[in-house]
MIGUVO-214376 format. One line per 8 residues: their letters; for each residue x, y, z negated of N, C-alpha, C. Coordinates in steps of 0.05 Angstrom, whole numbers. Last residue first. Layout:
N
a = X Y Z X Y Z X Y Z ~ ...
end
This chain:
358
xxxxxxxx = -110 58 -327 -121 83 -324 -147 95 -342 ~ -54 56 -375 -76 47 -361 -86 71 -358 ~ 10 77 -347 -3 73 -371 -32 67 -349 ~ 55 128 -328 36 107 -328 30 98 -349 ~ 50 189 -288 50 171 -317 50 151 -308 ~ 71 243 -257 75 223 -246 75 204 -286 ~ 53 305 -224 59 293 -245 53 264 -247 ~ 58 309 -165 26 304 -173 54 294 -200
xxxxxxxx = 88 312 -111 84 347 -124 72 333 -149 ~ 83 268 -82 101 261 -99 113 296 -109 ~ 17 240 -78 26 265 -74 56 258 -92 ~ 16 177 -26 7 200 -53 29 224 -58 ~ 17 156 12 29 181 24 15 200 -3 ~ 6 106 17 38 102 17 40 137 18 ~ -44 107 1 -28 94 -25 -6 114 -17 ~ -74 124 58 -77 142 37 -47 134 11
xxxxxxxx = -59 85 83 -53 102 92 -49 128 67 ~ -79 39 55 -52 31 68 -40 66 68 ~ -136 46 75 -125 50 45 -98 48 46 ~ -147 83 128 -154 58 120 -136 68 96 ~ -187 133 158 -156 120 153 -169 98 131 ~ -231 170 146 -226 155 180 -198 150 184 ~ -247 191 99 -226 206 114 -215 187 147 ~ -277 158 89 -297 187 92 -271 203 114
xxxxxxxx = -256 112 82 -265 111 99 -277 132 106 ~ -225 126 37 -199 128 72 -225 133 91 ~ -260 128 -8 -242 156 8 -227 151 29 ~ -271 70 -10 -293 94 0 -274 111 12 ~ -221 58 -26 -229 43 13 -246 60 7 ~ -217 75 -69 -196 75 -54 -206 81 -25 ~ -266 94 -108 -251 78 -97 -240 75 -76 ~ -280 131 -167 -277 134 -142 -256 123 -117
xxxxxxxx = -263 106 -211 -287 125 -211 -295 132 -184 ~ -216 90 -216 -241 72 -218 -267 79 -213 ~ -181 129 -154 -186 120 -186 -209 99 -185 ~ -185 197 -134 -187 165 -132 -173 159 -154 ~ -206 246 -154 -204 245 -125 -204 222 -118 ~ -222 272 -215 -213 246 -201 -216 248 -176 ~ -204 333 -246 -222 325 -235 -207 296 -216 ~ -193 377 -299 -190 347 -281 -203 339 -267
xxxxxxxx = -187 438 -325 -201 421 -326 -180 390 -300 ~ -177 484 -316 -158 470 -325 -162 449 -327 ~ -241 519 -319 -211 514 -307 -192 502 -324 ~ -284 471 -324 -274 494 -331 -244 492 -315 ~ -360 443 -314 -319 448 -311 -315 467 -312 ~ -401 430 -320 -394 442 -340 -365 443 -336 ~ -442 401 -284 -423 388 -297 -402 397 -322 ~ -479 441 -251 -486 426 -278 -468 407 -292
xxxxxxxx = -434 428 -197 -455 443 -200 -466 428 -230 ~ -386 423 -170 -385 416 -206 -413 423 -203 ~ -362 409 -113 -380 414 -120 -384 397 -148 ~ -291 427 -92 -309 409 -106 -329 415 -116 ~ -244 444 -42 -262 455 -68 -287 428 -76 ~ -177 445 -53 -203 428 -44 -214 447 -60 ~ -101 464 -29 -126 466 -42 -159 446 -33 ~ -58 462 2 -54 461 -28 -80 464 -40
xxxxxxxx = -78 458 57 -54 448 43 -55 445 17 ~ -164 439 58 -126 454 62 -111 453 50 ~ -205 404 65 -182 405 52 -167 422 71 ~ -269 438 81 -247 431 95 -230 426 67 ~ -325 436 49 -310 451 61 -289 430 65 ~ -337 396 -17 -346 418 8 -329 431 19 ~ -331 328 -50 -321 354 -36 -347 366 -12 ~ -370 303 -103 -362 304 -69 -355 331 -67
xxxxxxxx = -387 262 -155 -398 288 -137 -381 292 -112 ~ -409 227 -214 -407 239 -183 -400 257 -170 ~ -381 227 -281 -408 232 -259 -395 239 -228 ~ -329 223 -299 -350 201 -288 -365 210 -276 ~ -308 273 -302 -316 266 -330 -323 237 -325 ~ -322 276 -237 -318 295 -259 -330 280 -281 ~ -300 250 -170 -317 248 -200 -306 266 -208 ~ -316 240 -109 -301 255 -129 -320 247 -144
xxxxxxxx = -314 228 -29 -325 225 -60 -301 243 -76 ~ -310 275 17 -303 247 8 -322 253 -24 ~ -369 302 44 -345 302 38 -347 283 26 ~ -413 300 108 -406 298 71 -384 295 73 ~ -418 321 160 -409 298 156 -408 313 120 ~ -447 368 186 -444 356 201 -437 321 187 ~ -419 415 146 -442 421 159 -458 392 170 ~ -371 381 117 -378 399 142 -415 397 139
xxxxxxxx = -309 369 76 -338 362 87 -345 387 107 ~ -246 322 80 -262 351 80 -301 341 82 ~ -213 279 103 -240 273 81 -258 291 73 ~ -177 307 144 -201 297 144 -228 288 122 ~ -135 311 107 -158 336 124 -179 325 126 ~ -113 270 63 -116 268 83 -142 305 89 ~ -67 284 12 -96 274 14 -113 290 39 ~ -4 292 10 -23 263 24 -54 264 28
xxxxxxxx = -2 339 0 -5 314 -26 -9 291 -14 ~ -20 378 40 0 381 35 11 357 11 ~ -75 367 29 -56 356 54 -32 349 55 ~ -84 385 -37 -83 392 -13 -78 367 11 ~ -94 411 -102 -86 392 -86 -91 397 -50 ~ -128 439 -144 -100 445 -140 -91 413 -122 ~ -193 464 -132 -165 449 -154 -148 442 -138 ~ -243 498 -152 -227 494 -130 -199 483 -145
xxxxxxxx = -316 480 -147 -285 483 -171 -262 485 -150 ~ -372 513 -150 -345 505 -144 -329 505 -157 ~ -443 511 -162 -419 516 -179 -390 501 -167 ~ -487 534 -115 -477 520 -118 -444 526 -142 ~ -558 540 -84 -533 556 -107 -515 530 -117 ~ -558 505 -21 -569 520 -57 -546 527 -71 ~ -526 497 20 -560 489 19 -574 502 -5 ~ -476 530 44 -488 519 14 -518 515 23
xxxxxxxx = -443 495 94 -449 521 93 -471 507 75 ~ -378 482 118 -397 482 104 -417 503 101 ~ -338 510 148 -341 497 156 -374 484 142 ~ -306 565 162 -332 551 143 -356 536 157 ~ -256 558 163 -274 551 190 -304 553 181 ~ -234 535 101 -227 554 136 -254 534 155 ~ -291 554 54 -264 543 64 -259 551 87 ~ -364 548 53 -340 544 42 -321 532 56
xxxxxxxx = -417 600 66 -401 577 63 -370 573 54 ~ -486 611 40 -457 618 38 -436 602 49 ~ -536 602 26 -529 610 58 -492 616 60 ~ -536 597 -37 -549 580 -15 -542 599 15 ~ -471 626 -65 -509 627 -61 -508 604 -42 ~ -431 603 -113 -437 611 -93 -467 606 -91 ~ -377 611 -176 -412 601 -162 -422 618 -141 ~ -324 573 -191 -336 605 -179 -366 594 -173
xxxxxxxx = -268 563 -225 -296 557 -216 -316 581 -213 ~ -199 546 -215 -226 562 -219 -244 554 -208 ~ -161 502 -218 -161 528 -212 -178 554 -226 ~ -165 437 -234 -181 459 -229 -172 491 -238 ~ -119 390 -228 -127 401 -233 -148 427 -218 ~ -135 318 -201 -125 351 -193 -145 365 -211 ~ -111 251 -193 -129 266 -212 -122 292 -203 ~ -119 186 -183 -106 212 -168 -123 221 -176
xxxxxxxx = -99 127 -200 -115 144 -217 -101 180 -204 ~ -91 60 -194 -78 90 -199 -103 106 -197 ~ -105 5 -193 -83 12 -200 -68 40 -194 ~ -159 -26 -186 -150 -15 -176 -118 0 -204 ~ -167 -107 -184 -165 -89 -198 -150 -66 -193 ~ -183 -123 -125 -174 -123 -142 -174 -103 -163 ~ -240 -115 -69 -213 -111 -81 -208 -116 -105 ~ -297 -171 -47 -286 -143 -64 -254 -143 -67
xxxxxxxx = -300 -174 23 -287 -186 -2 -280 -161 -29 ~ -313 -140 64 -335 -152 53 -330 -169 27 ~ -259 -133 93 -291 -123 93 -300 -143 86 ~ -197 -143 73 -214 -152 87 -246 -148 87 ~ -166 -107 44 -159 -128 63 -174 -141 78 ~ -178 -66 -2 -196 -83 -2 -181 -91 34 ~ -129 -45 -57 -142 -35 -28 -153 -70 -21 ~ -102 -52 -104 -119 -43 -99 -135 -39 -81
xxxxxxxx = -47 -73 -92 -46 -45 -100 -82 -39 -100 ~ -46 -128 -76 -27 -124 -100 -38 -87 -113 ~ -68 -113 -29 -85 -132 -49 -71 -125 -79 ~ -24 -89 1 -52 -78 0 -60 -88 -30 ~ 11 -151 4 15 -126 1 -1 -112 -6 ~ 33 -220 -4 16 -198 -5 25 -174 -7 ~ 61 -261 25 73 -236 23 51 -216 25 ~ 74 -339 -3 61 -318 5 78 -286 -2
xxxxxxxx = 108 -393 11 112 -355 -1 93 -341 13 ~ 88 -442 32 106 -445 16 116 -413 4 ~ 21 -432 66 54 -448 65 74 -451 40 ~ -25 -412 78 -11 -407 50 17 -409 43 ~ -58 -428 114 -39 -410 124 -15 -403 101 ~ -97 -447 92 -76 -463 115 -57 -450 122 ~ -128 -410 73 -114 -433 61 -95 -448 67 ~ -148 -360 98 -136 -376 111 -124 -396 84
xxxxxxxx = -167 -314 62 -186 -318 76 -174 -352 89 ~ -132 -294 28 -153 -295 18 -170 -304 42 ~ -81 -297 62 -75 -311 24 -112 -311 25 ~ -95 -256 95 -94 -292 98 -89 -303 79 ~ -91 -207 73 -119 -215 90 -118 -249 94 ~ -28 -203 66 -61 -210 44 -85 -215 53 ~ -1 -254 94 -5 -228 83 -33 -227 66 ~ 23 -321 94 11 -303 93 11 -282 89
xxxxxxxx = 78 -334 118 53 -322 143 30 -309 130 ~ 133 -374 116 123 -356 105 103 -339 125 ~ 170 -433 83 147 -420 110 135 -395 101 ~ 232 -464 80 208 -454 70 197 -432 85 ~ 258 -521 119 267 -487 107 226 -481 104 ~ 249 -567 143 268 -567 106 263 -537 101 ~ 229 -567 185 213 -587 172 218 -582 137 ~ 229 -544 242 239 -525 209 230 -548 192
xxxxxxxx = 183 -551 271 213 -562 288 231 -556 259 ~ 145 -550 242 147 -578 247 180 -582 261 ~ 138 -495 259 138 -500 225 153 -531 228 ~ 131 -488 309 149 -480 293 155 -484 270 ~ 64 -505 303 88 -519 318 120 -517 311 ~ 50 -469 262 47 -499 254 71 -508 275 ~ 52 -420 296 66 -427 278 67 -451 258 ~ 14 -442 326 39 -439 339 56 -435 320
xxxxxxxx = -33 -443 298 -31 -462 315 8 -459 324 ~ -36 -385 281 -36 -409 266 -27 -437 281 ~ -48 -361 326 -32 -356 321 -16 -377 288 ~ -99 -388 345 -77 -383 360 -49 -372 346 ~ -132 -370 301 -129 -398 305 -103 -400 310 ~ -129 -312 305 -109 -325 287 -110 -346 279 ~ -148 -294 352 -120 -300 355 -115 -301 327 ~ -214 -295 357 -189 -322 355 -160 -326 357
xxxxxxxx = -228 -282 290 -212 -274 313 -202 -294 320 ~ -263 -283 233 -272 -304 255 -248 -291 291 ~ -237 -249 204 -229 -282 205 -233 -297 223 ~ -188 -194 202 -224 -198 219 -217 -229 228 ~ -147 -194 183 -171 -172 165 -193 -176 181 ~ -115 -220 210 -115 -236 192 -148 -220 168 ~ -99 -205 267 -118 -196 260 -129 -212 235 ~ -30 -213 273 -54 -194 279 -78 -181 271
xxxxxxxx = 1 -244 227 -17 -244 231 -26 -215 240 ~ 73 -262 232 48 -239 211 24 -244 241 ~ 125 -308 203 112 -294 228 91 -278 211 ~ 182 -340 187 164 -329 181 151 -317 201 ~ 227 -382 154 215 -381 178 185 -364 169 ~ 282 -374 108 263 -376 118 252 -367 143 ~ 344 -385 114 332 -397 84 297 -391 96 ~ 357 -417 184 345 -396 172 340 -404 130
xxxxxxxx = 422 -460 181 394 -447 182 393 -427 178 ~ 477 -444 222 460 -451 195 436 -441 195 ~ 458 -489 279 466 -477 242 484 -456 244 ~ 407 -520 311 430 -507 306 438 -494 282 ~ 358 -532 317 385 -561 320 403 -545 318 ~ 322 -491 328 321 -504 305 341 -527 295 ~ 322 -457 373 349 -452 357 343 -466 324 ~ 290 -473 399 307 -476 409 329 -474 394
xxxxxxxx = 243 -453 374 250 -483 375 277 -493 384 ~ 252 -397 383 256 -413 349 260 -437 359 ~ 241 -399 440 264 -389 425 267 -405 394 ~ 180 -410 431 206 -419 452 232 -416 438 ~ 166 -361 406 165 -393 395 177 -411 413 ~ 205 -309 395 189 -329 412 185 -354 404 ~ 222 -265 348 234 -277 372 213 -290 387 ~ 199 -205 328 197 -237 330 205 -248 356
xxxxxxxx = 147 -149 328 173 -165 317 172 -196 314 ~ 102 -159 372 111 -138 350 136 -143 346 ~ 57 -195 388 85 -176 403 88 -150 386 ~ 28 -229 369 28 -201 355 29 -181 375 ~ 41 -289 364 27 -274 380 19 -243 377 ~ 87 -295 338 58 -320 342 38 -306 361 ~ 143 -289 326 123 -273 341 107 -298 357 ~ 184 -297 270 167 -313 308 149 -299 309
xxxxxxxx = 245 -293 236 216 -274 244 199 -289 272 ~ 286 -323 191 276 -329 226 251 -315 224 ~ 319 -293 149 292 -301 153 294 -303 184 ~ 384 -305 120 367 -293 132 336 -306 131 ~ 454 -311 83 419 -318 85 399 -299 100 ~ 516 -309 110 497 -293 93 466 -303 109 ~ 552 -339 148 544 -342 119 544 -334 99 ~ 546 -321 195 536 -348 188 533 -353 159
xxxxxxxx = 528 -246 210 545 -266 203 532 -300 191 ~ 494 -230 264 498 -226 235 511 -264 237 ~ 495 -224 322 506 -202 310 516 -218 279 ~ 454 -263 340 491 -270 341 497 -255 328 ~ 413 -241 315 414 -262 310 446 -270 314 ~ 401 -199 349 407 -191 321 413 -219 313 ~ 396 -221 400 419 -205 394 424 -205 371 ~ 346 -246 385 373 -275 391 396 -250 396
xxxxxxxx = 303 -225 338 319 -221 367 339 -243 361 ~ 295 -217 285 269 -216 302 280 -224 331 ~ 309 -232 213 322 -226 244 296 -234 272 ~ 312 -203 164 287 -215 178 297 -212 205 ~ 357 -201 120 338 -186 140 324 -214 157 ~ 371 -195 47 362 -221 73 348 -206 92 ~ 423 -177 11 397 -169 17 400 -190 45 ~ 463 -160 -27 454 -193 -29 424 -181 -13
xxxxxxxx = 496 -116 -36 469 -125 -46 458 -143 -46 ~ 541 -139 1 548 -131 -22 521 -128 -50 ~ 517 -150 47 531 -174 26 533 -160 4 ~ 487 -99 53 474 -126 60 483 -149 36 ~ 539 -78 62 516 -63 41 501 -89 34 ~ 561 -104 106 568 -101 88 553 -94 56 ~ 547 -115 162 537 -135 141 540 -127 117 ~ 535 -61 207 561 -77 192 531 -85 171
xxxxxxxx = 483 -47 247 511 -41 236 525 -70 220 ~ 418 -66 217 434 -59 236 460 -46 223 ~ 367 -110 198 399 -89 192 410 -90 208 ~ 300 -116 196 322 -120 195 353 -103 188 ~ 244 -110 169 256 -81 198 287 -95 207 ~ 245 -126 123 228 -140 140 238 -121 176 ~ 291 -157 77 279 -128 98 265 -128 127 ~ 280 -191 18 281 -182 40 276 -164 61
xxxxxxxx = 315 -204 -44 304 -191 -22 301 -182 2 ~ 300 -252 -104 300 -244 -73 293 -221 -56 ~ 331 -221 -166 303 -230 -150 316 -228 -113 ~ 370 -197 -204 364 -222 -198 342 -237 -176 ~ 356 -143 -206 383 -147 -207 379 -182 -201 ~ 321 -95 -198 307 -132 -195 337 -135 -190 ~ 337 -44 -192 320 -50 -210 305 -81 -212 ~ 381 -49 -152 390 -40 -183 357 -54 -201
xxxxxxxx = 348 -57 -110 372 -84 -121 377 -76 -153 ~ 319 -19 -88 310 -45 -110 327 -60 -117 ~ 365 9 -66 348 19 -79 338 -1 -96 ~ 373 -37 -23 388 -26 -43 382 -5 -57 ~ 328 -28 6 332 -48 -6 346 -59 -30 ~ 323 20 31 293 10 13 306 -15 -14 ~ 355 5 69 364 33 42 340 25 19 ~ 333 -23 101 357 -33 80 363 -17 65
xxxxxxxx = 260 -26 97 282 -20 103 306 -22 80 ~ 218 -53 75 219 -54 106 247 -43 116 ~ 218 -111 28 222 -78 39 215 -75 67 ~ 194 -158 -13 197 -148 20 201 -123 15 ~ 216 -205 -60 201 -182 -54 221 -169 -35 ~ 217 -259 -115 217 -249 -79 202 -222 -70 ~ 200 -277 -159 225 -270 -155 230 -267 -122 ~ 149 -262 -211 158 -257 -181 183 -247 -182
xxxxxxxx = 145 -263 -267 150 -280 -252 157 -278 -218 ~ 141 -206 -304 113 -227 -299 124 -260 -278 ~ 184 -186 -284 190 -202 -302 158 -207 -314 ~ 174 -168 -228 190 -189 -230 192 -189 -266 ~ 132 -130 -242 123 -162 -223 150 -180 -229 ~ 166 -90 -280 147 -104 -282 135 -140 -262 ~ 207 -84 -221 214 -97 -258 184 -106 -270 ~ 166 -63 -189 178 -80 -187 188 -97 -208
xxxxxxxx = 136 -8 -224 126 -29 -208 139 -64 -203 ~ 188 29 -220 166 20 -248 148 -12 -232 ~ 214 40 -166 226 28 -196 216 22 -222 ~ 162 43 -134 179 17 -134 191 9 -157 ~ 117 67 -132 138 74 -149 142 51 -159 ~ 68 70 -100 68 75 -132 84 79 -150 ~ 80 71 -48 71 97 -60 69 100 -91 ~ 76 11 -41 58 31 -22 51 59 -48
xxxxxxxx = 130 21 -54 107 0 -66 80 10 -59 ~ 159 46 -22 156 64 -49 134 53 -69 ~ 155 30 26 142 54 32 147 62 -10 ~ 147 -41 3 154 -22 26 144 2 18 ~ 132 -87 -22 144 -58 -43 153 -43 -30 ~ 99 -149 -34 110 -132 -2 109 -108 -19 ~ 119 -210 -63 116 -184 -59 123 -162 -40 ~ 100 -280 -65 130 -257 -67 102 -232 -66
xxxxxxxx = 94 -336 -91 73 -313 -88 98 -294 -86 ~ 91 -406 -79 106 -389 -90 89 -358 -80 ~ 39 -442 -86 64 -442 -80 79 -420 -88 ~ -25 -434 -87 -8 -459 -101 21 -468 -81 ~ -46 -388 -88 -29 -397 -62 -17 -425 -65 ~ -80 -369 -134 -84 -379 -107 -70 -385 -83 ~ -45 -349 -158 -57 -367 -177 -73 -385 -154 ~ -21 -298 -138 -8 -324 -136 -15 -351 -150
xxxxxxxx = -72 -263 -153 -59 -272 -119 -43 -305 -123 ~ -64 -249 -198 -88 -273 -185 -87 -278 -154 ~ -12 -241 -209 -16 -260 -226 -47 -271 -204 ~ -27 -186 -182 -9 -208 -168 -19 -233 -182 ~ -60 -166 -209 -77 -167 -189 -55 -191 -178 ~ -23 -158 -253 -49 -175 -257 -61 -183 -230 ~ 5 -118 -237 20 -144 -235 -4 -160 -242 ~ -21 -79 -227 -4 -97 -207 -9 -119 -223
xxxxxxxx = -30 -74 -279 -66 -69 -259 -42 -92 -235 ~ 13 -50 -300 9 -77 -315 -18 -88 -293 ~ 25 -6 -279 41 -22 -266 34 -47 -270 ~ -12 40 -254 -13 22 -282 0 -3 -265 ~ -3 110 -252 -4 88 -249 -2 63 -264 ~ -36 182 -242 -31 151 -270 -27 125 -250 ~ -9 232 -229 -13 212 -214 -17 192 -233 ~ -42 305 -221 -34 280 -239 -38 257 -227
xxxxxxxx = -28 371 -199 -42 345 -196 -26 326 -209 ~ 3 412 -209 -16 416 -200 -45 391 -200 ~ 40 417 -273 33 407 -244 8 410 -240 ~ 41 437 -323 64 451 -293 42 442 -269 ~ 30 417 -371 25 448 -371 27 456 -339 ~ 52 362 -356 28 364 -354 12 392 -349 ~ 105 381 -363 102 369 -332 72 371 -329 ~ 101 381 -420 112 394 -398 107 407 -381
xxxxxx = 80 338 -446 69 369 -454 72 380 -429 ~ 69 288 -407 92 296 -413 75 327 -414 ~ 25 230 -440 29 255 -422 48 274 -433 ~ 6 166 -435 28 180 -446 27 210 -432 ~ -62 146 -424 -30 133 -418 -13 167 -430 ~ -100 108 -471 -95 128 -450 -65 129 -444
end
């Protein structure tokens, strides 16, 4: 079991377990499949798990490349991967300086940001294969392939890399092959995680999983990895309601039978989305107690859920799992009509914070 602070544990409302070792295993089988090099996407706080435990771990499992989205993001990780590649996928703006001084590589997307930064500090050429997102043009890259100094890499992202049979990621494969051929010496970079597991061809020379590394399922119908946290809330109190009664604002529920509530200490206000509430109309997200089953009633509001314990025997003070092994990631985005991306990057940072297995 993982370590608990007397403390913080007596205090907080909600408990976050993360298992930094669940990463880096799920990476270890990511990059066992790219037969090339395997980096790391650690944007948003490692989608939420806590970059400065997370990262040291993958980098001394072997990953020496890992994505931010932003340059404050970046220098932030520099202290804790004092040796590893990093890049910022949003690029840098202003002065070079923080940049040189951290040794950080932006992902230049524009032929402005491109004159702006200096010749000799390392970048990423970004091509926009077809996205229109970030990325110069595949016109453009070709054009600026006879010129120096290189890019250290050529990279683009996939649209719809989470739905295989699309044809814009023939199309978008296809054009970054052309680009790839004008770059023949600098190393390639395209997959994300939906294309490390679905595109082989797409693998190039660094893969940049993200999602996959944390548990979340990238593509329907491929199981996810081994999950890696454990969103737990304590219980308040437990009250028992009649059959015609309902529960929360709007009451929105209303009890089919006598029912034992637990109401525990988490909210909206934690990241965990309104929507996964239940209604009259739609079930609530999942939940466990102890392991056994069971599902929210009524609306989430800011600081509170209520949870149907009925015969489970909770008490106050008690725990109850919201997500975890017991209750999986992609179920709860999909009760809450958000995808897993959404839920990771916006865990509760109120939620006492371990790690250790879950």
């Amino acid at each position: 079991m993982a370590e608990r602070d007397p403390l913080s544990a007596s205090t907080a409302g909600a408990r976050l377990t993360v298992d930094p070792a669940a990463v880096v295993r799920n990476w270890q089988h990511l990059a066992a499949m790219t037969g090339g090099r395997c980096g790391a996407v650690v944007k948003a706080n490692a989608y939420g798990h806590g970059a400065e435990t997370v990262c040291p771990a993958l980098a001394k499992a072997g990953c020496d490349t890992f994505f931010v989205a932003l340059e404050a993001e970046g220098v932030d990780l520099r202290a804790a991967v004092p040796g590893a590649t990093i890049y910022v996928l949003n690029g840098i703006f202003g002065t070079p300086d923080s940049a040189r001084r951290h040794q950080l590589r932006p992902f230049i997307s524009s032929l402005d940001a491109l004159a702006e930064w200096p010749d000799d500090l390392p970048f990423a050429l970004n091509i926009d294969t077809g996205m229109n997102r970030l990325g110069v043009s595949v016109s453009q890259a070709l054009a600026r392939a006879a010129t120096a100094p290189a890019p250290a890499l050529i990279a683009s992202h996939f649209a719809c890399a989470d739905t295989p049979d699309h044809t814009l990621n023939d199309a978008q494969s296809a054009a970054f092959a052309t680009v790839r051929r004008a770059f023949p010496a600098v190393p390639a970079s395209l997959s994300n995680s939906a294309a490390l597991l679905t595109r082989s061809d797409a693998h190039y020379d660094l893969a940049r999983p993200g999602i996959a590394l944390y548990g979340g399922a990238p593509v329907d119908g491929i199981a996810p990895l081994e999950p890696t946290v454990r969103l737990e809330a304590r219980i308040i109190q437990v009250r028992t309601a009649e059959a015609g009664e309902t529960v929360g604002y709007g009451a929105a529920q209303t009890l089919k039978q006598r029912a034992e509530i637990a109401i525990v200490s988490l909210g909206y206000a934690d990241g965990f989305l309104r929507a996964a509430g239940g209604s009259d109309v739609a079930a609530g997200a999942p939940a466990a107690f102890g392991g056994a089953p069971t599902r929210l009633i009524g609306r989430v509001s800011m600081d509170l859920i209520a949870v149907d314990v009925t015969g489970l025997g909770a008490r106050r003070g008690d725990f109850i799992e919201l997500l975890g092994p017991d209750v999986p990631l992609e179920t709860v985005a999909r009760h809450a009509g958000t995808i897993g991306y959404e839920l990771l990057t916006g865990l509760s940072r109120r939620a006492e914070r371990v790690h250790g297995p879950l």
